[in-house]
N, C-alpha and C positions, 0 to 999 in steps of 0.2 A: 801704404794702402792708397786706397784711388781716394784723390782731393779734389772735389766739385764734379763728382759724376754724374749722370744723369740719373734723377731719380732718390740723390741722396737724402734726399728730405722726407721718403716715404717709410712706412715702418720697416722695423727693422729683426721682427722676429722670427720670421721662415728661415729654415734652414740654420740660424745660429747655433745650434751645437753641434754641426757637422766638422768645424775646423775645431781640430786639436789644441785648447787652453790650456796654458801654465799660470795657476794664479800667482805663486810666489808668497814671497812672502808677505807681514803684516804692511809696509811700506808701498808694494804693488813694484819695485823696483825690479822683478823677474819678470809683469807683465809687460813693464814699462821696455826692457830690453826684446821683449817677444816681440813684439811690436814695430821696432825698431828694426827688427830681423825682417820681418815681410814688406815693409816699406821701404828697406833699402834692396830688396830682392827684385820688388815692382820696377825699382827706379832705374838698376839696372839691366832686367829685361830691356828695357824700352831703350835707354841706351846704347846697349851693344848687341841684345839681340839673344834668343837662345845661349849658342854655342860660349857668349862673352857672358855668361853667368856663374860666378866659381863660388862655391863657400870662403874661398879665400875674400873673395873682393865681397860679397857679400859681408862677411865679420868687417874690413873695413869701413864699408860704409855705413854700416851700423854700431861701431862703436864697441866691440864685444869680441871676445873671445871664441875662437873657433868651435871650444870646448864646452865652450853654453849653445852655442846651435846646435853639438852634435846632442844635447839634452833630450833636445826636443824636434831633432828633425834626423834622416841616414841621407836624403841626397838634397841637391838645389829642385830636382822636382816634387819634392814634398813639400818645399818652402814655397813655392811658386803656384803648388795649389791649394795649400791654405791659404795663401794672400786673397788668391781670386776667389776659393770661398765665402772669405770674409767679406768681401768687396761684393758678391754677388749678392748674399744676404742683408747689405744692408740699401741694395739695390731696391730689389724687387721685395713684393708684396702685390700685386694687383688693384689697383682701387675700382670700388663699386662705387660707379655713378647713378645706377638704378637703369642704365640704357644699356643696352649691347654695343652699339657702333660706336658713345662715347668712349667704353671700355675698351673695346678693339683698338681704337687710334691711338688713347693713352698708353695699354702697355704694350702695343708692337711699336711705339714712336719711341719709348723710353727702353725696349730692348733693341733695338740698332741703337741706336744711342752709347748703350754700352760697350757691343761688340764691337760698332767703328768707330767709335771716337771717344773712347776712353781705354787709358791706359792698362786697366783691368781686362777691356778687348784682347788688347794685345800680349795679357797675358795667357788668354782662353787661346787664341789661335797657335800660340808655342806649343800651348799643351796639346791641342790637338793633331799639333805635326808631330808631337813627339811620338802621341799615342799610336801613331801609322806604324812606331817599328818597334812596338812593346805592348804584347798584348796585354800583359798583367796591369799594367798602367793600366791602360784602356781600360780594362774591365772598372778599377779603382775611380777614376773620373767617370764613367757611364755610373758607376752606383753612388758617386758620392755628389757630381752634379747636377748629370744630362737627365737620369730620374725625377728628382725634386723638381727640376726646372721643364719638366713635362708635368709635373702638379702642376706649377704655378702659371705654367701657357692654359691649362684646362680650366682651370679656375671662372676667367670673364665666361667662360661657354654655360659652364655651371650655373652660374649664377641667373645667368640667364632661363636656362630649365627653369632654375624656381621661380622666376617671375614670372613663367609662360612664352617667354618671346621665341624659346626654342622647343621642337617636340624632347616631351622626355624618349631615353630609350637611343637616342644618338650616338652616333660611333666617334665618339668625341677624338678618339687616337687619332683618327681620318682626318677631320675638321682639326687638329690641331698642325697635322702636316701640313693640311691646306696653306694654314694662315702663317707658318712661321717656316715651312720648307723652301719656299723664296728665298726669303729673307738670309736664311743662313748658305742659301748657295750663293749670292751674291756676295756676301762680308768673306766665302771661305772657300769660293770657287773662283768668280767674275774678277772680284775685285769691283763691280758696277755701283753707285751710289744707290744708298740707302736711306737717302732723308724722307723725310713727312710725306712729301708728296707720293712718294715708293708707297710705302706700307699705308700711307690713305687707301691708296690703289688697293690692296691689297685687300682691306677692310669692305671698299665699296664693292667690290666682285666675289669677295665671301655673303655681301648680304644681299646679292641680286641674284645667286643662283640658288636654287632649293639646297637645300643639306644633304647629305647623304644620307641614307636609311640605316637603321642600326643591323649592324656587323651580322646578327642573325638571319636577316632578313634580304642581305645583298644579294645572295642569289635567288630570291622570286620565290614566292611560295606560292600556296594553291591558289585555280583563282576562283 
C-alpha cells in the first residue's frame, strides 16, 4: 500500500468499507497475507507497469500462494483497485479549517499530491486506461471510487454553505468541476505539473469569480 503518501496522517474513515476485507482468522494471519497481496500489487504496478502485473509475480512478491489470492480476488484488476481503494481512504477526508480558500488549497494540494506523485497515483491512472476498453470496469471504478470521491471534492463547498461563505442552493456538481476538472486533465491528459502553486491558482480564480447559480436557475427565470 502507498507509504508516506500525501495526506497519510489525515483521518481515515471515508470510504473504508468499500475495499473488500478478509479478516482471517484469530491470529489476523489471512489479513496479515491480504495485505501483503495489495502491496506487492502496488509495488509492481509501479515497477513494470500495467501489462507487467501477473498474479503470478504478484503471489511472489507477496509471499503467498496463488490459491489464497484467488480467495479473495478473479483478476490483478481487482487487486489493484482494492489496493487504491485502500490507499485513497486512508488518504482523504477533507479537513475543515473553518475558511473556504484554507480548505480549497489544503485538499486540492493534497489531491494532486496523490494522483502525481504517489505511487497510489499511479495506480488510479492504470486503472483509468484500463477502464477506456472495459466498460463493466468502468462502470465498477465510477461507483466504487470516482462517486465517493465527488462526495469528498463537495465537502469543503458544503461546509462552507453552513458557514455562510457560500449561497446556499449552489450547483455544487458545477463548482466541483470547476475546481478539480484542471487538475485531473493535467495529471491524465497534459502530463503539465501540478504542484501548489497550480491548484493555488486554481483556488484563487474559483474565489474571484462569482459562483454559479443553482442548476435550476441557470437558465434565467422571470424577471
Amino acid at each position: 500500500m502507498e507509504r508516506g503518501s500525501a495526506g497519510a496522517g489525515a483521518a481515515t474513515g471515508a470510504g473504508s468499507g468499500t475495499a473488500v476485507r478478509h479478516h482471517g482468522n484469530r491470529h489476523g494471519r489471512s489479513e496479515a497475507a491480504r495485505m501483503a497481496v495489495l502491496e506487492a500489487a502496488d509495488d509492481l504496478l509501479v515497477e513494470k507497469g500495467f501489462a507487467g502485473v501477473t498474479i503470478e509475480g504478484i503471489a511472489a512478491g507477496a509471499g503467498v500462494a496463488k490459491q489464497t489470492i484467488y480467495r479473495w480476488w478473479n483478476t490483478k484488476t481487482d487487486i489493484l483497485l482494492d489496493a487504491f481503494l485502500q490507499d485513497a481512504a486512508e488518504a482523504f477526508i477533507p479537513a475543515d479549517h473553518g475558511d473556504l480558500a484554507a480548505d480549497l488549497r489544503d485538499h486540492l494540494g493534497r489531491l494532486a499530491d496523490f494522483l502525481a506523485g504517489s505511487d497510489a497515483g499511479a495506480v488510479f491512472r492504470a486503472l483509468l486506461g484500463h477502464a477506456q476498453h472495459d466498460p463493466a470496469f468502468a462502470s465498477v471504478l465510477r461507483a466504487r471510487y470516482l462517486d465517493e470521491q465527488r462526495g469528498r471534492d463537495r465537502l469543503p463547498l458544503e461546509n462552507a454553505i453552513a458557514r455562510g461563505e457560500l449561497p446556499a442552493g449552489l450547483d455544487l456538481a458545477f463548482e466541483v468541476d470547476r475546481l478539480v476538472g484542471p487538475l485531473y486533465h493535467r495529471v491524465l491528459v497534459t502530463g503539465d505539473p501540478v504542484d501548489r502553486a497550480f491548484t493555488d491558482r486554481l483556488v484563487d480564480d474559483f474565489l474571484r469569480r462569482p459562483p454559479h447559480p443553482p442548476a435550476s436557475a441557470a437558465g434565467g427565470g422571470t424577471p
